[in-house]
N, C-alpha and C positions, 0 to 999 in steps of 0.2 A: 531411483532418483537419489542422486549425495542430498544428502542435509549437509545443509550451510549456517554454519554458526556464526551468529553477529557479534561482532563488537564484547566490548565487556560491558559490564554492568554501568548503568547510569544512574544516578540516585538525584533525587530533587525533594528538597525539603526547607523549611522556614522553622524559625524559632514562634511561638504562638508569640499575639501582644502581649500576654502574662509574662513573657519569659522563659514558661516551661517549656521542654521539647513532647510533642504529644508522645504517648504510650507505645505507641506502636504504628510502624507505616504502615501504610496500604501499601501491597505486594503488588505490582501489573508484570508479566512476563507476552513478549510480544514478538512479533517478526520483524523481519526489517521493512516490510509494504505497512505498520501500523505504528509504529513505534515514534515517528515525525509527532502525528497525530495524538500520541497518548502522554507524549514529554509536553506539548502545548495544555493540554486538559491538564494533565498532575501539577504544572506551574500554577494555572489559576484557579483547582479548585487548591491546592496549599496555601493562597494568597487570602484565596475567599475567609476557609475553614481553621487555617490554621493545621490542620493534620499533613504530616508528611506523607509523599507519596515515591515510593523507587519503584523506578522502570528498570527491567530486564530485559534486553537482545538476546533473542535465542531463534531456534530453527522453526522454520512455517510451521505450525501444527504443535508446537511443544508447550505454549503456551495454555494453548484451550486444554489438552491433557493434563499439565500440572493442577492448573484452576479445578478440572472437575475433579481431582482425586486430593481438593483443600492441599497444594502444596506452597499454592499460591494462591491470595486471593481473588485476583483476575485476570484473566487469559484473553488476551483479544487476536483477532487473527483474520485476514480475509479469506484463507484457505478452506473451503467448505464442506470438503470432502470429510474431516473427524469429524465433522458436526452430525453426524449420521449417527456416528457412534459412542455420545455422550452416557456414562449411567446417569443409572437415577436419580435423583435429587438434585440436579443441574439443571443451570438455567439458561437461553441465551437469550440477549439485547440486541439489535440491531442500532445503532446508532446513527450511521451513517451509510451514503454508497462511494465505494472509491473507486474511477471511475478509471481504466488504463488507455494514456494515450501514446499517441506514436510521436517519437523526435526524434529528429534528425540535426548533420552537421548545420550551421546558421549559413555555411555557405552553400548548401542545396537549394536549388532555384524550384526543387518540388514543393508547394506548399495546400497541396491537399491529393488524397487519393482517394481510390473509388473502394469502398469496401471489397469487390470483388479482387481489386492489384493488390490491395493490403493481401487479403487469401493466398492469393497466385504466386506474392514474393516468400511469405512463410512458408507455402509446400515446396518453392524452388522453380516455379513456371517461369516466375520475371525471375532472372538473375539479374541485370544491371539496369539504372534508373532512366537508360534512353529509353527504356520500353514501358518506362511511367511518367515520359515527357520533362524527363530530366539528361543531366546529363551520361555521358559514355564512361560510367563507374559501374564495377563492381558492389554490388550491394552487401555488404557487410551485417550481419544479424548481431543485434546484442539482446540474448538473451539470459538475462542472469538470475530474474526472479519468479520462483514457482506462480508467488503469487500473482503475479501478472500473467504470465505463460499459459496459466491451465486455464484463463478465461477462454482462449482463443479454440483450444480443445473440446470444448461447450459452445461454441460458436460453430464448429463445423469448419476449421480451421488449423488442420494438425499441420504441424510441422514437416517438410521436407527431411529426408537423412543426408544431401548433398550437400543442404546451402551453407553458404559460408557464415565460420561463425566468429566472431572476436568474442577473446575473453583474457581478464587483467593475468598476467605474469603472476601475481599472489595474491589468493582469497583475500575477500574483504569485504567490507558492507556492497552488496550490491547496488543497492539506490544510489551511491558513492559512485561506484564502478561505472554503473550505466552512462552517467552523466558523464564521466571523465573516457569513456573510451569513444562517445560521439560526440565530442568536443575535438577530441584529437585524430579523427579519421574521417577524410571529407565524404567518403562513402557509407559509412556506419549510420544504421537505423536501429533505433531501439524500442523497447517499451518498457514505459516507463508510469508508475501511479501519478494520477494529474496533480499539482502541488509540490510536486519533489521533482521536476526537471530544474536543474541550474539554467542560468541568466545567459548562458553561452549554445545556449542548445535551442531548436526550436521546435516546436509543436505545430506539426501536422493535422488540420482537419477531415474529418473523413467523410465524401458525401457533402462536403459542405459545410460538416458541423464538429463545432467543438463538445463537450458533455457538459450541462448546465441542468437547473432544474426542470428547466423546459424541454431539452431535448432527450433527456432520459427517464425512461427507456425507449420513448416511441423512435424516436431518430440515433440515438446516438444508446447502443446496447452492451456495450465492451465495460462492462464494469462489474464489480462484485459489493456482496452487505461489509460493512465493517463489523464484526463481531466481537460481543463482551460477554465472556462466558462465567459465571459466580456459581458457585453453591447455593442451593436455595436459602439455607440456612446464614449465608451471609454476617457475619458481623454489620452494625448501624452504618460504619465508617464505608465499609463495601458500598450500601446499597445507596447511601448518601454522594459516593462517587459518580453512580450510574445514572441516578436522579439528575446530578449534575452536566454530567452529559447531553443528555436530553432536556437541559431547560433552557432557554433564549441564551442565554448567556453562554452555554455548553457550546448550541445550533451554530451561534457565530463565529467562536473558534472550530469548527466543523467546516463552516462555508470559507475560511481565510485562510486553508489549505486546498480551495478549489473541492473539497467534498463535496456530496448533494446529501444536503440535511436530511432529517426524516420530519414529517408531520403527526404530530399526537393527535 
């Protein structure tokens, strides 16, 4: 699998009420399926606390390795496959579940399929959308992001080697790309993490259901943990991040990206 490297570096920080700039940021290094999500938390706990916090775009997985070998102080990732292979004195957080849904162009008249079509079009069974009660289009695959892609791998769900696939003219954030290449392809189906489709795309229910607290996981299963991976050993500022996260305050910037909170 290419590693896809994101973006450059983002930094987000505030001057304290004192005036001073704190000592030292909090480091977050992330993917691009987590990185929405940890630019909204680093805004307000900096607002809360005052401590700066820089986000890092980098490749699935590079994150949680940095974090556990103290390069960074925290690694988030929904990739779950390193988490196996953490050393010792690392920690993980679950914060949230993010949940992956399906969009499509706003002008497809499909707006819901059967978990079983979703299967059939990813291995290549349905090629075009008359055969999911849409119209006489070639189904177009947008696949750009591991961390969405490997939920379905874990589902019982592998990918065809035939179907068709669109993908951008030049690497780029793919959360960017997904959105922009089924926006502009009336056939194009994507996946995409729930909360980061654009206004121009639409979202497909599956079964009937979108993913909310209620229907996942019993109803609606396509999702993965949002992962915060620290040192045990932590600096205050770290562990004060994490705490943050997970308190009402955290939960609700969690829930206003469409995530499923977690319950303490």
């Amino acid at each position: 699998m290419k590693k896809f490297v994101f973006a450059a570096t983002l930094f987000l920080s505030v001057v304290p009420a004192q005036g001073v700039m704190a000592a030292e940021a909090v480091t977050i290094m992330g993917d691009p399926c987590t990185v929405p999500l940890a630019k909204k938390l680093g805004a307000a706990f900096t607002r809360k606390t005052g401590k700066s916090v820089e986000i890092v775009g980098s490749s699935c997985g590079s994150g949680i390795y940095k974090a556990s070998h103290g390069e960074v102080n925290i690694g988030v990732s929904t990739h779950e496959v390193v988490l196996d292979y953490l050393p010792e004195g690392t920690g993980n957080t679950v914060i949230a579940k993010a949940p992956t849904v399906v969009v499509v162009n706003r002008s497809n008249p499909v707006n819901d399929l059967k978990l079983q079509q979703l299967k059939d079009i990813l291995s290549g069974k349905i090629k075009n959308w008359k055969e999911a009660g849409g119209s006489d289009l070639e189904i177009k695959n947008v696949l750009l992001q591991p961390c969405t892609t490997t939920i379905f791998a874990k589902r019982s769900a592998p990918f065809g080697k035939d179907i068709k696939r669109l993908s951008p003219e030049k690497p780029g954030d793919p959360v960017e790309g997904t959105n922009k290449l089924v926006e502009a392809n009336e056939g194009a189906m994507g996946l995409q993490i729930y909360g980061y489709e654009s206004a121009n795309v639409k979202v497909l229910t599956i079964d009937g259901n979108l993913p909310d607290s209620k229907t996942v996981p019993a109803k609606y299963d396509l999702y993965q943990n949002y992962n915060v991976v620290t040192r045990k050993d932590s600096n205050s500022d770290t562990k004060a991040f994490v705490d943050f996260a997970l308190s009402p305050e955290g939960q609700e910037i969690v829930e206003s990206l469409k995530h499923i909170g977690v319950k303490k």
